[in-house]
Phi, psi and omega in degrees: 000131199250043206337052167286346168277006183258134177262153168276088188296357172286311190275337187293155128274154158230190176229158194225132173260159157221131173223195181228125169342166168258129177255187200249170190279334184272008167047039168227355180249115174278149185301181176274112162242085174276301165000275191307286169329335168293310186298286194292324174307328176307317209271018184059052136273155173235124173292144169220000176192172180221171182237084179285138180294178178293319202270000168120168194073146215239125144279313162229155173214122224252143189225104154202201204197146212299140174250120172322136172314000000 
């Protein structure tokens, strides 16, 4: 394979979502967020990183995606 099929993702822009995870109505347990996770995926998001409190637990989670021509 000479990659010449390969993109260059060096040359791309992107753009970046951050959202906090989905909680339980008592907001110490989090919800399943496949839902969520779908939906942005649909919309050409990538999860690509989380963000942890210092004490353990996910704050945030990062996302992104090619910004269109």
């Amino acid at each position: 394979m000479d990659g010449s099929d390969v993109t260059d993702d060096s040359a791309a822009e992107w753009e970046y979502k951050v959202i906090e995870p989905p909680t339980e109505l008592t907001k110490r347990e989090s919800a399943n967020p496949e839902r969520r996770l779908n939906e942005l995926g649909t919309d050409g998001w990538r999860l690509v990183d989380t963000i942890s409190y210092d004490g353990g637990g996910t704050k945030f989670l990062v996302f992104e995606r090619r910004l269109e021509d």
